[in-house]
N, C-alpha and C positions, 0 to 999 in steps of 0.2 A: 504494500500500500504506500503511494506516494502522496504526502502530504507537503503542501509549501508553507513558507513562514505568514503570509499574508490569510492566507483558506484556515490556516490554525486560529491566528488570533482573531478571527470573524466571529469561526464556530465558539470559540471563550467566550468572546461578547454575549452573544444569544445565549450562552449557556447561564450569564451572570445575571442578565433581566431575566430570563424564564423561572431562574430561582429565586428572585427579589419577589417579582408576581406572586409565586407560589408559594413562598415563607411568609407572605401577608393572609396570605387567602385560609389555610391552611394552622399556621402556628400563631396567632397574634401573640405579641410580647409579652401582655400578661402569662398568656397562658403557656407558652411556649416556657418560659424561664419554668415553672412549676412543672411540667412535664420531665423533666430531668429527677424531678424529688420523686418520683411516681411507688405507690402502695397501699395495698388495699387488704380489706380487712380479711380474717382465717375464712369468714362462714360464703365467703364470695365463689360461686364454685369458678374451676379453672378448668374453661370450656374455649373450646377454637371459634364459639358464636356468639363469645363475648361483644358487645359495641366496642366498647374503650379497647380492646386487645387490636380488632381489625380497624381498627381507625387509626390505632400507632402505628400500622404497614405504613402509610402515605406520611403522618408526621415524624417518622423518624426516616424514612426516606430524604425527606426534603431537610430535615437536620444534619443530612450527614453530607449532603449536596453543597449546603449554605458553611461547609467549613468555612473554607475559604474565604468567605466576606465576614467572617465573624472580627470585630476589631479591638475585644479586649484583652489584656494584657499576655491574660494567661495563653490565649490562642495565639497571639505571637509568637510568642518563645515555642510552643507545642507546632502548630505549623512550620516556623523556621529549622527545628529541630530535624523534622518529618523530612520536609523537602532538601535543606541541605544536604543532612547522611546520607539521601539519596543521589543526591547530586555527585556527593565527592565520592560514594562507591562504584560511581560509574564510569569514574575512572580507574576505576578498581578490578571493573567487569572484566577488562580481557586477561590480567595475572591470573586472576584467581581461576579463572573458564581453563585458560591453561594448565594451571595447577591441578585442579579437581580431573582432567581429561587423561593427562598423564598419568595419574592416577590411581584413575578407574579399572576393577579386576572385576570377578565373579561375586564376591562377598559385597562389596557395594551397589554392584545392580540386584543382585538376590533382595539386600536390606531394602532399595529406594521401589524395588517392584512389590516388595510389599507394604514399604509406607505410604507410598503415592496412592495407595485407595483409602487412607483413612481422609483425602481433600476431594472425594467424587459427590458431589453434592448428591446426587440422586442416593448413594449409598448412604450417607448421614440422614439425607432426608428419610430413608426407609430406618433407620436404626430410631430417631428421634419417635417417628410415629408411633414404633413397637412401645418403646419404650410408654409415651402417653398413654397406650393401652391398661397395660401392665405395671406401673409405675405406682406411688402413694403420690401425695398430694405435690409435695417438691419435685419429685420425677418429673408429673404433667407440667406442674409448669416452666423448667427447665426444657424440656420438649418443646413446648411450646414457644420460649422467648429462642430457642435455639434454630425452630424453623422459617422464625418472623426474622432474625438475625442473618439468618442465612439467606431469605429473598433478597433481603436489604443488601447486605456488600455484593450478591450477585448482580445485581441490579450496575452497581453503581461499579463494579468491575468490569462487566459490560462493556459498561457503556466507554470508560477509560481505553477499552483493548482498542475499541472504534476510531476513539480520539483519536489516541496517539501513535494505532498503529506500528508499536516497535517489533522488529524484525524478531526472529527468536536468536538465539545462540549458532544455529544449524545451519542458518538462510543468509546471516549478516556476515558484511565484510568485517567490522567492529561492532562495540560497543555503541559507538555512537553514530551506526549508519542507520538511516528512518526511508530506506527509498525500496527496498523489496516490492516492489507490486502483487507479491503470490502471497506473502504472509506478513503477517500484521497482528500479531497475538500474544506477545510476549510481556507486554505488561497491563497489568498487574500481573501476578499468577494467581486464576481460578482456585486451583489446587491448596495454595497456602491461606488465600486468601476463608476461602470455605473451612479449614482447619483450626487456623488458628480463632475463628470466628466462632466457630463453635465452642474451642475449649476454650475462650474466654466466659461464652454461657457460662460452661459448667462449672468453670473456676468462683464466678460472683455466687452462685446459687448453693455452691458447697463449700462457701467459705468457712466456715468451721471443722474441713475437712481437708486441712490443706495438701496432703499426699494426693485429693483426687485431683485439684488443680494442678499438681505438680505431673501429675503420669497426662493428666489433657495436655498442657505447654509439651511435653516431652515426645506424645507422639505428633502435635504440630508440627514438632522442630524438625523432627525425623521425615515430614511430607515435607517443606521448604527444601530441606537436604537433597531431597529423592527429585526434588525438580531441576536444581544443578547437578546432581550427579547424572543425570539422562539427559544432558543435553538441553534439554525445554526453556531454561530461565534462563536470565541473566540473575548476579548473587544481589544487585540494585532492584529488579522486579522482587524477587524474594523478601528484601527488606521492606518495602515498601508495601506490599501485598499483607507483611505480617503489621505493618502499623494500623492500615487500613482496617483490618477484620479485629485488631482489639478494641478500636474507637467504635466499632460499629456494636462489637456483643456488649462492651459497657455501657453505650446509650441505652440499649433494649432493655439489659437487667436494670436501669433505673427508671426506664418508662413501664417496668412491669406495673398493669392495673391490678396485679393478683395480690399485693402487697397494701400496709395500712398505710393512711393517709397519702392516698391518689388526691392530685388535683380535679378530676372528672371522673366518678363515682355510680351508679348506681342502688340508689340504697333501699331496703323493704321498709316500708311504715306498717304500723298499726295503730289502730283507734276503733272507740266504741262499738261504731255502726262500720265495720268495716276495714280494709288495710289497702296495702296497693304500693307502687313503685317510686320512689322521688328520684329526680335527677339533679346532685351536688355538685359543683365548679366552685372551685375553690380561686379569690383573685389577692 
């Protein structure tokens, strides 16, 4: 895919009103800052036909979209962080593609041929599901912020491959060649990106259990790995792919509505002659 410099910073543009539009429409200020605090009380069942759970697809979509125009402090330093390291690994990408190729024996494709399916979204999504089945009450909803989690950096991983077009490792002259017209898929990576997204889920939701977070981060690490050891990644898509899916699974776990004190609520009443449903927004 060949993109020029002039057709890129177009497609930015459009890209930065259509999210200004839709961060209005969608998240207003009030409410949008609250949305980050999100929790809701035990007797709330934790159901996929929740309102407030399928209304977080689009507002945490459009949250994750609007990084980038976000302009306080902490998002400075957190973006500059993100973009830089990526930057400077990219000059990094060809030692290391090097290093890792030379490398490569039977025991490192053996590992990455089987780490690489713990980042197939379709497979996580089937695992998540069972699990909601089968699960207690934390399970479902762990499943469930897991598979809202996992549309979300899909989505928006997507849509980045689209953007930017970067060659993979396979196809490019370098690191910093953007002109392949046959492929165009190398960043973010899918794979890491879906991994680490997920065991970020499960890290916030089993934080009193910190070995289960540490064995999710770990086999993440081992799918990032599995995408430079096979050729697929640059070690800058990797990086970046894991920054992306942990800012995405820790929005989700804080917009969970399954938790107490949600800013948008559902709550039961009762009274005399009668009971029925209230709708609470918290400003």
């Amino acid at each position: 895919m060949s993109i020029t410099v002039p057709g890129l910073a177009a497609r930015l543009v459009l890209c930065v009103l259509a999210l200004l539009l839709a961060d209005s429409a969608l998240c207003p200020p009030a409410l949008a800052d609250e949305l980050a605090q999100a929790a809701q009380p035990a007797y709330r069942p934790v159901t996929p036909f929740d309102p407030d759970y399928i209304l977080n697809y689009p507002r945490a979509l459009i949250r994750v979209l609007g990084w980038p125009l976000r302009l306080d402090e902490r998002s400075y330093v957190v973006n500059g962080l993100v973009a830089g390291t990526t930057l400077a690994l990219m000059f990094a990408d060809g030692p290391v593609h090097r290093f890792t190729q030379d490398r490569r024996n039977a025991v490192t494709d053996r590992v990455s041929g089987t780490a690489r399916h713990f980042g197939e979204a379709p497979l996580i999504g089937g695992g998540l599901g069972a699990a909601y089945l089968i699960g207690d009450r934390r399970m479902k909803e762990t499943a469930l912020l897991g598979i809202q989690a996992l549309a979300v950096s899909g989505v928006v991983g997507g849509g980045l491959k689209a953007l930017i077009g970067r060659p993979r490792p396979s196809h490019a002259r370098n690191a910093f060649d953007f002109a392949d017209p046959d492929d165009g898929s190398s960043f973010p990576s899918g794979h890491t990106v879906a991994a680490v997204t997920t065991a970020t889920v499960i890290a916030e939701e089993y934080k009193d259990r910190p070995l289960v977070g540490t064995l999710a981060y770990g086999v993440a690490a081992l799918t990032g790995y599995s995408r430079i050891n096979d050729n697929k990644h640059w070690t800058s898509d990797v990086f970046f792919s894991a920054a992306l899916g942990y800012g995405v699974g820790k929005l989700v776990t804080r917009m969970s509505p399954f938790r107490e004190d949600s800013p948008v609520r559902i709550e039961p009443r009762l009274a005399e002659n009668g009971g029925g449903l209230a709708l609470r927004v918290q400003f």
